[in-house]
N, C-alpha and C positions, 0 to 999 in steps of 0.2 A: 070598613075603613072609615076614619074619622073624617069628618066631612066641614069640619072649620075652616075659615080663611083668616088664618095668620098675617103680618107684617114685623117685621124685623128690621125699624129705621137706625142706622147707625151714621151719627155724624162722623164727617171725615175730617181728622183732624182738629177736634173742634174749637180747644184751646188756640194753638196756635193760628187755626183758619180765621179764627176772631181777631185775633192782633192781627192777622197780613190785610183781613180788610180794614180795619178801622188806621191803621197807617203805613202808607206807601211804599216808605222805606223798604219795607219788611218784606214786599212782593216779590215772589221771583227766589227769597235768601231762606239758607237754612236756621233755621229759630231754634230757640226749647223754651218754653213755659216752664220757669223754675230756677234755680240756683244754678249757678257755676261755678260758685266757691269751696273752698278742700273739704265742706260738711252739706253743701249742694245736692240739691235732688233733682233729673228732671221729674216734673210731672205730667208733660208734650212735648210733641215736638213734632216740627211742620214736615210734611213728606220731600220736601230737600234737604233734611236733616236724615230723615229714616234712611234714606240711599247710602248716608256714609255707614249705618249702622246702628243710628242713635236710637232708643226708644226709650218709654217712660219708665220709671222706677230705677234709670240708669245714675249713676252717680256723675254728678256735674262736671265731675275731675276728667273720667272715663271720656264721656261726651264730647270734652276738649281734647281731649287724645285722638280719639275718630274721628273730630272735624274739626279742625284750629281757627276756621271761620266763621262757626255757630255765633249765633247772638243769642245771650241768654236775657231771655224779658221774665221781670217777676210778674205774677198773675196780678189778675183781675176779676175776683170771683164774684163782686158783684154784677159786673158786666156777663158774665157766664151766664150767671143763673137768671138776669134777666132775659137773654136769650133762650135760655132755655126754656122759661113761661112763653117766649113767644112762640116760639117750634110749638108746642104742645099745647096752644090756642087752637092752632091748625088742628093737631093732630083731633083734637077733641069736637071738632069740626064734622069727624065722620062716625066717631064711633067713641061713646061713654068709655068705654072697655078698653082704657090705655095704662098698661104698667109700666113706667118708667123704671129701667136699669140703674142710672145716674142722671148727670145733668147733659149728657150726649147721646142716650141710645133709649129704646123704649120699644117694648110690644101693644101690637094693635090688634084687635079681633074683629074682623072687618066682616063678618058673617051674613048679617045685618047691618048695614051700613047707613047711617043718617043721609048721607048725599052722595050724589054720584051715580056711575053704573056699577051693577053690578059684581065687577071684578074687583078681588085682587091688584092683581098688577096695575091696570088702572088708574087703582086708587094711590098706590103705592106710587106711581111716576105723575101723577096729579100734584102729589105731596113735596113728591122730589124738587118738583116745577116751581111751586107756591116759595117754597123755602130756597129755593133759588132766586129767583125774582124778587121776591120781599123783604130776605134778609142777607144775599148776598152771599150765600154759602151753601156748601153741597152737601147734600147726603146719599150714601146709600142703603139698598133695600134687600132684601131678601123676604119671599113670598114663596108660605108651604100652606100645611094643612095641620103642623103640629109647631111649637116653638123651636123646638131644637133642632130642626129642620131648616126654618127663618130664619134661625140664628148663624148655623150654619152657613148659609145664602149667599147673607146678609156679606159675608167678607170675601164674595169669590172675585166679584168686579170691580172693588174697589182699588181705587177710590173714582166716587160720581156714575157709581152705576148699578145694577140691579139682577138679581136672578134667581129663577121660578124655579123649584122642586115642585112636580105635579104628584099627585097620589100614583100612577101609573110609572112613575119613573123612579120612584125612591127608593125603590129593592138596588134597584143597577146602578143607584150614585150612591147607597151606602155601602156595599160590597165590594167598591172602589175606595170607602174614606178609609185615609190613613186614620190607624185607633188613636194616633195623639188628638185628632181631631174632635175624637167623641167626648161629650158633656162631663165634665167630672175626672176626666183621664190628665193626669198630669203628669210631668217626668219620671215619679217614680212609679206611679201608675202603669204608664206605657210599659217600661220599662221591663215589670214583671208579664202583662200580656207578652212580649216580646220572649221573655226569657219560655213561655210557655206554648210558643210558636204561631203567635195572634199578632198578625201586626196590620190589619186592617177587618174591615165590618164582614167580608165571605167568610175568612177564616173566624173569625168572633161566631159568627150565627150558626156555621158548621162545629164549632165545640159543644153547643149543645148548654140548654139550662143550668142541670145537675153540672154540669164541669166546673161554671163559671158560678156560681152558687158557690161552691165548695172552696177555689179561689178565693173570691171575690166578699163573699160572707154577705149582707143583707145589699150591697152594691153592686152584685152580681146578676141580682133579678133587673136592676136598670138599666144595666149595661146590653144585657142578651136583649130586652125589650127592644130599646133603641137598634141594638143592630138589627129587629125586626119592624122600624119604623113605626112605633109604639111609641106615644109620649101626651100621654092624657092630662099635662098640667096644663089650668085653665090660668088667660091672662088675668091677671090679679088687681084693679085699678087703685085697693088700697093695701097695697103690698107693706105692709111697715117691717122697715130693715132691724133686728134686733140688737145684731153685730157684727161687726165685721175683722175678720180676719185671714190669718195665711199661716202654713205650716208644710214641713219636708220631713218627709219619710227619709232617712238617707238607706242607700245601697251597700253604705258597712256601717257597724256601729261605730261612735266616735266616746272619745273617753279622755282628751286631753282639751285643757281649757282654752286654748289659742282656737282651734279646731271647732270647738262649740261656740265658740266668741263668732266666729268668720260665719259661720253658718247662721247664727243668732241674727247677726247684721245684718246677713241676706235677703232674710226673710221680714225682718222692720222695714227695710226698702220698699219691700213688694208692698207689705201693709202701706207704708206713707202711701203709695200710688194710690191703691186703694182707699181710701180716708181723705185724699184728694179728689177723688174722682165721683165719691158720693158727696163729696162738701159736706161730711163731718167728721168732729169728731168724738171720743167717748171719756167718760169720767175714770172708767172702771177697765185697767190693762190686766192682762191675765196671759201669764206663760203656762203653757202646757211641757209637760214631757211624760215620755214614753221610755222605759227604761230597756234594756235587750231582752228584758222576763217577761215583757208587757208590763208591768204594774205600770201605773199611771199616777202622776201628781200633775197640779196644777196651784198652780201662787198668783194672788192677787192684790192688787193697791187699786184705791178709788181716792182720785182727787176731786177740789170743788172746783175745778174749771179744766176744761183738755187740755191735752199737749198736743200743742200743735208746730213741735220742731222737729225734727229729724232725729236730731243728734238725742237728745231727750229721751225719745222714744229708745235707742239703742241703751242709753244708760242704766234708762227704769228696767229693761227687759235683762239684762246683763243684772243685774243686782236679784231681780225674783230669779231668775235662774240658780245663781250660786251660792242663796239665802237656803243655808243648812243642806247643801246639794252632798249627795253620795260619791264621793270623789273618784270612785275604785269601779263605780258601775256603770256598763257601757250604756248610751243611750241612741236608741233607734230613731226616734223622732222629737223636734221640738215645734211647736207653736206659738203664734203671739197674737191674742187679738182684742177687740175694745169693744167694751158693751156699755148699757147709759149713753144712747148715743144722742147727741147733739146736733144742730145744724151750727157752721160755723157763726154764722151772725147772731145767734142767740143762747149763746154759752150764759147760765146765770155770772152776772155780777162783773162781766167782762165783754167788750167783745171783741174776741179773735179775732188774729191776722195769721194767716201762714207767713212764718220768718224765714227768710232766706238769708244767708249770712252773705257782705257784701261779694261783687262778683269777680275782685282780683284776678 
């Protein structure tokens, strides 16, 4: 059994918890960080917002449908990110071996620890304390022995709290997780473990290697791992993000262009989220598709400074898509994502702003 001490800090709320403390107003009321207008994106939203439904990569319009009270505030990225150097002063306070997620979340390998006692946990509600007191805002933690375990954790007690996976206990709390839970498993992920009678981590580990291999194809051996509490990636302190992207498998093929438009949009939202949430973004957009034979194409444009609108990004994505597209063939999957990647503030020859159109 692997013998590391992980950390899994995830700020709560962190956009939003930043506007409610820097202004009064805002205490107590549900927020979003982001647009509220008909091309609007959230990209936060405060946990009195989350209650009616709201969450990020939601459309601003939606937003105000589920909460007619919401206040939409435009961001503040540089105030973000200088927060998030101060979080991560702390963090590097105990241990070199910090990989930052985004500007909200980050792994610690606390093994070896520069200060403090020897624990984990700990060190973890140490952190929690410092960043409460110093900057006025909460985080929570999650404390294992592997990252996806942390990671895991990290979201049981939130928000403003904490919880330990011990090596002795992770058989009995992943034979319990729901498989949407597990690293890499997404909707339509889940969806075929479920059609093949897996729908949590017993049933996962009782299928057996060769099953989930044969499935699953080279994602198969991480999946049965995992539901064997196996997860040997080490935190990474210089992680550099290549690109970032989002893509859907759908559950029938689609073949009519409304249809692929809806779906296409869907999936540029999740990206904005994303792209907001690493504060960058890329020169170089690339749709992917997947046609119902498999064969695979992929189309690209690279501009000299990002896009950093929303609407935009659906436009460029709608245009590589239908750019000499097979009109008659059904397609099983699309993607969209951005490489040459960027920080916002230092786009050559410009420097970004994320635009939100006004918030009528």
């Amino acid at each position: 059994m692997d013998c590391r001490k992980i950390i899994h800090i995830d700020m709560d709320a962190f956009y939003a918890s930043v506007e409610q403390r820097d202004n009064p107003m805002y205490h107590g009321k549900p927020i979003a960080v982001g647009g509220g207008g008909e091309r609007g994106v959230v990209a936060a939203a405060s946990y009195e917002a989350r209650k009616y439904g709201v969450r990020s990569a939601m459309p601003g319009k939606k937003a105000r449908q589920l909460c007619p009270d919401i206040l939409f505030i435009r961001p503040r990225f540089d105030v973000y990110k200088k927060v998030s150097d101060e979080i991560r002063q702390i963090f590097l306070e105990y241990t070199p071996l910090v990989e930052p997620l985004s500007l909200d979340e980050a792994f610690l390998d606390v093994t070896q620890p520069l200060k403090g006692k020897n624990s984990a946990t700990l060190i973890a509600n140490e952190i929690r304390q410092r960043i409460k007191s110093e900057l006025r805002l909460t985080a929570s933690a999650g404390i294992s022995y592997n990252k996806f375990l942390a990671k895991i954790a990290s979201d049981i007690n939130k928000p403003n709290g904490y919880f330990v996976i011990r090596p002795e206990q992770a058989s009995q709390f992943i034979e319990k997780l729901p498989i949407e839970k597990f690293h890499g498993v997404g909707r339509v992920t889940a969806e075929k473990f479920k059609k093949l009678g897996i729908t949590d981590g017993l049933e996962l580990k009782n299928a057996g290697m060769e099953f989930i291999s044969r499935h699953f194809g080279k994602n198969g051996l991480f999946f049965y791992n995992i539901a064997l509490g196996v997860d040997n990636r080490q935190v990474e302190p210089e992680r550099d993000r290549k690109s970032v992207g989002a893509e859907n498998t759908f559950s029938q093929d689609l073949v009519q262009d409304d249809e692929l438009n809806r779906e296409l949009d869907h999936i540029c939202e999740i990206l904005f989220a994303r792209l907001v949430k690493a504060r960058v973004w890329g020169l170089t957009i690339t749709v992917k598709i997947k046609y119902h034979d498999f064969n695979q194409v992929t189309r690209s444009k690279t501009f000299n400074q990002g896009i950093s609108e929303l609407h935009l990004i659906k436009h460029i994505a709608r245009e590589l898509l239908h750019e000499n597209r097979d009109t008659g063939k059904p397609i099983r999957l699309l993607g969209v994502s951005f490489s040459q990647l960027q920080p916002t503030e230092s786009t050559p020859g410009k420097q970004l702003q994320i635009k939100f159109p006004p918030q009528g």
